[in-house]
PLY file of the C-alpha trace (Angstrom):
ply
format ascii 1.0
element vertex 359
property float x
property float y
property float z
element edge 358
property int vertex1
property int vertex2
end_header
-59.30 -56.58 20.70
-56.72 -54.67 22.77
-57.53 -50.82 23.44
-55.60 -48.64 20.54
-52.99 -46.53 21.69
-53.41 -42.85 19.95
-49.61 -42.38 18.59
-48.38 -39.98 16.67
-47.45 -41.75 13.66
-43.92 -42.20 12.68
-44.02 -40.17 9.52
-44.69 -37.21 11.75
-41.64 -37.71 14.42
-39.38 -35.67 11.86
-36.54 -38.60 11.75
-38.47 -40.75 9.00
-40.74 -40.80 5.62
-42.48 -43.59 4.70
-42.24 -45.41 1.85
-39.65 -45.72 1.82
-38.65 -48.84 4.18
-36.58 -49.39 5.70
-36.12 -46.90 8.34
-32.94 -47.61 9.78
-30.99 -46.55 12.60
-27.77 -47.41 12.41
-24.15 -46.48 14.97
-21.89 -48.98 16.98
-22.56 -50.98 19.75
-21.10 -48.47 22.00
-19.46 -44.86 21.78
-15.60 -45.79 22.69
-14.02 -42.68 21.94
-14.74 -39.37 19.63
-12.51 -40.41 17.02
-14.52 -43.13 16.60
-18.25 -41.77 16.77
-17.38 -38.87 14.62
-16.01 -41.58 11.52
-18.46 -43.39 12.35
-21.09 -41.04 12.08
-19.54 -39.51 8.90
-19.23 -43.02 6.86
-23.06 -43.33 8.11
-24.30 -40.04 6.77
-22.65 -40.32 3.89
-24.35 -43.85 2.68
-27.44 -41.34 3.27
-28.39 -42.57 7.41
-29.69 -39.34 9.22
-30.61 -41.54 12.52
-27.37 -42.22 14.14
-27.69 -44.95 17.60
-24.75 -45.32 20.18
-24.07 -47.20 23.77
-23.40 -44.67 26.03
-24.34 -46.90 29.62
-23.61 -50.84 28.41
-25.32 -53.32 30.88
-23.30 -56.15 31.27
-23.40 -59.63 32.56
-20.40 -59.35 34.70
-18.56 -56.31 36.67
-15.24 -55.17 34.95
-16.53 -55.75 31.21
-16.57 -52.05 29.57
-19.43 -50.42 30.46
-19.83 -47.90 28.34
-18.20 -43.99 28.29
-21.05 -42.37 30.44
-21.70 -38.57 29.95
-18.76 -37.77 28.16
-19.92 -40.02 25.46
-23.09 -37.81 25.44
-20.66 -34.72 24.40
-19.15 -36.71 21.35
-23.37 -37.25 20.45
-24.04 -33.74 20.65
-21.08 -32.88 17.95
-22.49 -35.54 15.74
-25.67 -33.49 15.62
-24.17 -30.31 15.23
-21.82 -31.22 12.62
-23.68 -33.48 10.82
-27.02 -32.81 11.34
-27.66 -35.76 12.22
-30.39 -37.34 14.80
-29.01 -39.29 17.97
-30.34 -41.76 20.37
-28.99 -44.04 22.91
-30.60 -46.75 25.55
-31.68 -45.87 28.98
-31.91 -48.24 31.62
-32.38 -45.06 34.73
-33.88 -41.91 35.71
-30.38 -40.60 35.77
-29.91 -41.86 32.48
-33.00 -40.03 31.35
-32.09 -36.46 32.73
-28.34 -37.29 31.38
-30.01 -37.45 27.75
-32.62 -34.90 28.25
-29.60 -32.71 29.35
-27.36 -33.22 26.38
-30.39 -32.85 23.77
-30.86 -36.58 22.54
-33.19 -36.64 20.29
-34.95 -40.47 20.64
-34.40 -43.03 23.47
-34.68 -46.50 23.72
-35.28 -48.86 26.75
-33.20 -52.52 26.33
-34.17 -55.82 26.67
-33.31 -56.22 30.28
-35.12 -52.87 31.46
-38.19 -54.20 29.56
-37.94 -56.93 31.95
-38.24 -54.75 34.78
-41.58 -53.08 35.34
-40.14 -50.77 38.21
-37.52 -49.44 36.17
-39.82 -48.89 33.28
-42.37 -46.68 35.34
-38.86 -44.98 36.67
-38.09 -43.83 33.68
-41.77 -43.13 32.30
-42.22 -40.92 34.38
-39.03 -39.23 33.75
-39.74 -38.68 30.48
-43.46 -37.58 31.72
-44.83 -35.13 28.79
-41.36 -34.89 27.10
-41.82 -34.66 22.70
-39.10 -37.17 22.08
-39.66 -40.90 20.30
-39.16 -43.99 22.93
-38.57 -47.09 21.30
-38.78 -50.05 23.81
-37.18 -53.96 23.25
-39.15 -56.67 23.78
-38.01 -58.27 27.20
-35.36 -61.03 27.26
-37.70 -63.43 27.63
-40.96 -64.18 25.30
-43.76 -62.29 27.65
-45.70 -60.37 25.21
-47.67 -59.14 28.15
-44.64 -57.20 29.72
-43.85 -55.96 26.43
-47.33 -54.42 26.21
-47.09 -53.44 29.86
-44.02 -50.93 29.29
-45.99 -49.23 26.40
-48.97 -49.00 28.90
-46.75 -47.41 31.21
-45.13 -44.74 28.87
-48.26 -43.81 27.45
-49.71 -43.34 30.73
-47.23 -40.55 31.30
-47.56 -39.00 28.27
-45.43 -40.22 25.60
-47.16 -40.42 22.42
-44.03 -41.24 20.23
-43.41 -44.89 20.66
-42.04 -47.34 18.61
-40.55 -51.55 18.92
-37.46 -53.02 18.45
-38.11 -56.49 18.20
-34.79 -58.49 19.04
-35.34 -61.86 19.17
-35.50 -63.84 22.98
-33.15 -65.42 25.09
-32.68 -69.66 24.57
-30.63 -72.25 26.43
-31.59 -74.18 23.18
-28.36 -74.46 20.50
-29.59 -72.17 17.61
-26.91 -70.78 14.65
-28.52 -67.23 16.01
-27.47 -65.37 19.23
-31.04 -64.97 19.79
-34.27 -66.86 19.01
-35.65 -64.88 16.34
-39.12 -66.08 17.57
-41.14 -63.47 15.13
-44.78 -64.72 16.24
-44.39 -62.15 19.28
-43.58 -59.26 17.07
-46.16 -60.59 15.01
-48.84 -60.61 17.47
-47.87 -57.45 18.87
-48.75 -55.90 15.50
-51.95 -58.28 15.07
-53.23 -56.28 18.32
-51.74 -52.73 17.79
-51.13 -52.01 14.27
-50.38 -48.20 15.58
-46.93 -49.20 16.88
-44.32 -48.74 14.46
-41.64 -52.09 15.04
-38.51 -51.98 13.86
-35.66 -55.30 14.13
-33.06 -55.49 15.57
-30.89 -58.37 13.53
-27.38 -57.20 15.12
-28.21 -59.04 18.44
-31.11 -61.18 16.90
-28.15 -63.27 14.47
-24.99 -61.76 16.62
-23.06 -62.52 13.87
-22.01 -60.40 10.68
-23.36 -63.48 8.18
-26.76 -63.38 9.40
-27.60 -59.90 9.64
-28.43 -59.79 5.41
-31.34 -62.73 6.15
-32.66 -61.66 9.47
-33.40 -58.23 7.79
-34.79 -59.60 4.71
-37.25 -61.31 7.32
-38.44 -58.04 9.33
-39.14 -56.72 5.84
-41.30 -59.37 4.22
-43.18 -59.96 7.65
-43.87 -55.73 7.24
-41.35 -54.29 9.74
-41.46 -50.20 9.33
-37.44 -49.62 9.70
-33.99 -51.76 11.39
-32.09 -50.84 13.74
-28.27 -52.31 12.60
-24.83 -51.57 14.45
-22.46 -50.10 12.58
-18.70 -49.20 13.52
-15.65 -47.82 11.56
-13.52 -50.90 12.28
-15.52 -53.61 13.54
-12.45 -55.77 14.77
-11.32 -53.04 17.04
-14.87 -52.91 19.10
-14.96 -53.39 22.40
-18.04 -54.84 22.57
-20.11 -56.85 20.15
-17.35 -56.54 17.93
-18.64 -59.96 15.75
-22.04 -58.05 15.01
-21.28 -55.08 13.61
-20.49 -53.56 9.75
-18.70 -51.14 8.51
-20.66 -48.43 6.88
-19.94 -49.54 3.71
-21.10 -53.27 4.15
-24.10 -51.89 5.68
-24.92 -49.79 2.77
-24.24 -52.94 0.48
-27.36 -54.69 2.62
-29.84 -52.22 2.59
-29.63 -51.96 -1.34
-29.56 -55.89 -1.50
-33.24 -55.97 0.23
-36.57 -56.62 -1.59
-39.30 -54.57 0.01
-42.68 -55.47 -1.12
-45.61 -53.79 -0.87
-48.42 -54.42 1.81
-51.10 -54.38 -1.01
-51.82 -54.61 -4.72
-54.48 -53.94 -7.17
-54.17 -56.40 -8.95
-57.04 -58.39 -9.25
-55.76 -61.41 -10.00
-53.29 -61.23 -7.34
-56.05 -60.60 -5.18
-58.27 -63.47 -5.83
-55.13 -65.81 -5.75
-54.34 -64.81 -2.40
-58.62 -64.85 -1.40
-58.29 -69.07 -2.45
-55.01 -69.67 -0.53
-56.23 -67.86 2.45
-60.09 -69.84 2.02
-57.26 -73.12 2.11
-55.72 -72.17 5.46
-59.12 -70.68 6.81
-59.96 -74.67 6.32
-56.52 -75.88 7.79
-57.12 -73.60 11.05
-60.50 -75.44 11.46
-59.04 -78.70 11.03
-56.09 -77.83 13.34
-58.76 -76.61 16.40
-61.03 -80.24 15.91
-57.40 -81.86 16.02
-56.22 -79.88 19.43
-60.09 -80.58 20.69
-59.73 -84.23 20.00
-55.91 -84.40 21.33
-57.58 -82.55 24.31
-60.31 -84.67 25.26
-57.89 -88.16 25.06
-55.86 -86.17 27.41
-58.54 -85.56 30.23
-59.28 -89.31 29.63
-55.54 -90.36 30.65
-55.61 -87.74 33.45
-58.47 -89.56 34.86
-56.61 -93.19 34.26
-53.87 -92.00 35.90
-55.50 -90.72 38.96
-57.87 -94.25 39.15
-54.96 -95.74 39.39
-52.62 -92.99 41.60
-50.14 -92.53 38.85
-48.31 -89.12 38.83
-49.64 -86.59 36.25
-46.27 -85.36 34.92
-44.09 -88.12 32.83
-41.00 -86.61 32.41
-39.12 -88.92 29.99
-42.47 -89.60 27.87
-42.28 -86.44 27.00
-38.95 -85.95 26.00
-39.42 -88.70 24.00
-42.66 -87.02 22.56
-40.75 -84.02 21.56
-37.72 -85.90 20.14
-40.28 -87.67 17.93
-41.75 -84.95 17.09
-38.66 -82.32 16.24
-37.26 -85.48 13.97
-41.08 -85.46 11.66
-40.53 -81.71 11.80
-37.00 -82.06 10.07
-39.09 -84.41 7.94
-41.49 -82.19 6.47
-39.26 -79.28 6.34
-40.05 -77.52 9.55
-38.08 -75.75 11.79
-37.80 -78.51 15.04
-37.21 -75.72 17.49
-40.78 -74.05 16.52
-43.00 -77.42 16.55
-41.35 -78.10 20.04
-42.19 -74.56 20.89
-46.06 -75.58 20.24
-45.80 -78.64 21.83
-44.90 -77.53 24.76
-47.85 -75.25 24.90
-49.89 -78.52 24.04
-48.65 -80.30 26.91
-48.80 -77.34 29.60
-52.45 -76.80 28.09
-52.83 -81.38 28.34
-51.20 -81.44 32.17
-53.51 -78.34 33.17
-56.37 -80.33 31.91
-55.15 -83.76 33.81
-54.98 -81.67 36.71
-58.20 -80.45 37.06
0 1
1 2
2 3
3 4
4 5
5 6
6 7
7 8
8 9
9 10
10 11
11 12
12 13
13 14
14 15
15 16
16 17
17 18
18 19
19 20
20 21
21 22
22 23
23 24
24 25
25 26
26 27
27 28
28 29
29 30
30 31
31 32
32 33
33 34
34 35
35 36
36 37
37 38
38 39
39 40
40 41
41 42
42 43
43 44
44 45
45 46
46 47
47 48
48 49
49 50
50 51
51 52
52 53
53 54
54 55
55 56
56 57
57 58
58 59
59 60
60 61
61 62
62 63
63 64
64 65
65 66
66 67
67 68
68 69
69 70
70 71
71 72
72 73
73 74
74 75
75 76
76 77
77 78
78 79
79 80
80 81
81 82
82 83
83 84
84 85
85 86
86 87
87 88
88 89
89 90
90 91
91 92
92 93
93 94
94 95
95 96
96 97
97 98
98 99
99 100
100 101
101 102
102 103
103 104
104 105
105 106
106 107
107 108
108 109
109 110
110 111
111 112
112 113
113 114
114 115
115 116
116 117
117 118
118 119
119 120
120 121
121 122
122 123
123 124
124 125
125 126
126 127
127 128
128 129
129 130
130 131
131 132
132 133
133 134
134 135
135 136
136 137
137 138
138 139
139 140
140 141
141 142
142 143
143 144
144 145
145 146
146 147
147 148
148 149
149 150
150 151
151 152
152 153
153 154
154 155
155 156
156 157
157 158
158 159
159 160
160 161
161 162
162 163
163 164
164 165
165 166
166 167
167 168
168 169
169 170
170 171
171 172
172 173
173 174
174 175
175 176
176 177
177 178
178 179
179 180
180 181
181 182
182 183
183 184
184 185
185 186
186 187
187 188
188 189
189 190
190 191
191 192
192 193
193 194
194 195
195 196
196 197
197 198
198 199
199 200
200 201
201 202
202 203
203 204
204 205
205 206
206 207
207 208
208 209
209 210
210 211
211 212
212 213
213 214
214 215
215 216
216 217
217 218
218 219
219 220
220 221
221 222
222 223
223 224
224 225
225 226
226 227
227 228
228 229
229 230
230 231
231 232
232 233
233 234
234 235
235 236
236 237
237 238
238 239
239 240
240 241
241 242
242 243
243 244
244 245
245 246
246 247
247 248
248 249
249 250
250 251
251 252
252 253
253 254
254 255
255 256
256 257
257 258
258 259
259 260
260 261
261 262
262 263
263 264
264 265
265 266
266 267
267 268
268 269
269 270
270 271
271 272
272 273
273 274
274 275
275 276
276 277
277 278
278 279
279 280
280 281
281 282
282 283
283 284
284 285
285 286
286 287
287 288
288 289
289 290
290 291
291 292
292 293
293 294
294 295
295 296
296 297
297 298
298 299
299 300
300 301
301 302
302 303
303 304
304 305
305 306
306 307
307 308
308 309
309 310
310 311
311 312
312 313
313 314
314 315
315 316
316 317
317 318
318 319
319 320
320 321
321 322
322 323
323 324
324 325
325 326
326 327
327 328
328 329
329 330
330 331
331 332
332 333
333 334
334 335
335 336
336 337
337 338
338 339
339 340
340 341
341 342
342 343
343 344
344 345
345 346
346 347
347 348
348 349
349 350
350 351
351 352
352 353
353 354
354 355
355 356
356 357
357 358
């Protein structure tokens, strides 16, 4: 197992109390004006958030999109917490960014998906925040490398920073999903199989990018035993000017966070308890079967590999495969599986199959 990070545990970061869950953190997409962060921020506090997010630098795909406020926006932030009382955070993709924040007294940072992706801007801005108290919260990367994820947590708590946390926000797909985002939840979940001690909170704004999927998405993070959300919120969603389609109002963001069913981690109940002891003894015999299967599928694969080279065939078969994965997306549909997941493990199987071929 993976080396434990020693964090100080969320409870003690002075933002949240657990139970109960969900933390949230909750403020619009990006600050536009002060007007708007203020009403914001008051709708927000009044529904009972005390963690209030905003876009102050907005990466964007293309040059003369709005890019966020810069500083000034940092100004309107510092009112909210003096007014308010409430606590403030905003992404940082820079070491300017950093000293910017520092500077104005934010309170928690996080790094976005993109930044994740970039181990020399991570250790940039690790080391600007070398030794500094404040929470960092850090997106998984754009694409589904658990690795890097883990990487920028190496490289923050090498400088220092003992209050981390994850926003898990789904990956990036050419594949045509209802969802902005692949949801893919096995790498949060294996993030939190190998450190427990990170606290992981969703992200379903840019996970379903859509108002109408935001209620599901969170129900998700909380029955797979996500800590808090982090959920955009904006006075008047239609007049965003950016993400506009993903945000809520305060008011229909109070209306899902008292529509969720938390559930506890653990029960005493001892018939509960040995229910759950059979069902798990059932898939303990399912994972077996599963491994023989993949051993078996294996070994027929070596023995094609070695056909095909007796007979100086190419390894790769492009359009057997995509006929394998049609086949097996349409049995998916069949049994009530999600296609896009079984050709997810496929794929794995045939990287895994060719490797062996190859050899």
């Amino acid at each position: 197992m993976a080396a434990k990070f020693d964090l100080i545990p969320l409870n003690d970061w002075g933002f949240f109390h657990l139970p109960p869950r969900p933390c949230v953190i909750a403020g619009p997409c990006s600050a536009e004006s002060e007007e708007q962060v203020m009403e914001t921020a008051r709708g927000l506090k009044e529904i009972g958030i005390n963690v209030f997010r905003a876009g102050i630098w907005k990466p964007r795909t293309h040059p003369g999109c709005f890019e966020g406020v810069g500083v000034e926006g940092l100004r309107w932030m510092q009112q909210v917490k003096r007014e308010l009382g409430m606590k403030v955070c905003t992404e940082v993709a820079s070491e300017k960014h950093v000293f910017e924040c520092l500077t104005h007294g934010v309170d928690m940072v996080w790094l976005g998906a993109r930044t994740t992706a970039n181990p020399f801007l991570v250790q940039e801005i690790a080391e600007a925040l070398r030794d500094t108290d404040i929470p960092v919260l850090v997106k998984n990367p754009v694409n589904p490398d658990l690795d890097l994820w883990i990487g920028a947590f190496e490289r923050l708590y090498g400088q220092g920073i003992r209050k981390l946390g994850a926003i898990h926000r789904g990956v990036s797909t050419s594949s045509k999903i209802r969802y902005r985002n692949d949801p893919h939840w096995e790498m949060a979940a294996e993030l939190r199989a190998r450190y427990p001690e990170i606290p992981l909170f969703a992200d379903p704004s840019h996970m379903g990018g859509k108002r109408e999927y935001l209620k599901e998405l969170s129900q998700r993070a909380m029955d797979l035993g996500f800590e808090g959300l982090m959920i955009e919120s904006h006075r008047d969603p239609s007049c965003a000017l950016s993400d506009a389609s993903q945000q809520l109002t305060p008011s229909a963001l109070i209306e899902l966070l008292e529509s969720l069913v938390v559930r506890d981690a653990a029960t005493a109940d001892e018939r509960f308890n040995d229910e759950l002891r059979q069902l798990r003894a059932r898939i303990d015999v399912l994972d077996e079967n599963l491994v023989f299967t993949l051993a078996s599928r294996m070994k027929v694969s070596r023995q094609i590999g070695d056909l095909k080279k007796e007979n100086s065939v190419a390894i790769l078969q492009p359009s057997r495969w995509d006929a394998v994965l049609e086949k097996v997306a349409s049995s998916a549909e069949g049994y009530g599986i999600d296609p896009e997941f079984i050709k997810r493990i496929f794929n794995t199987i045939h990287d895994a199959s060719v490797a062996e071929q190859n050899k």
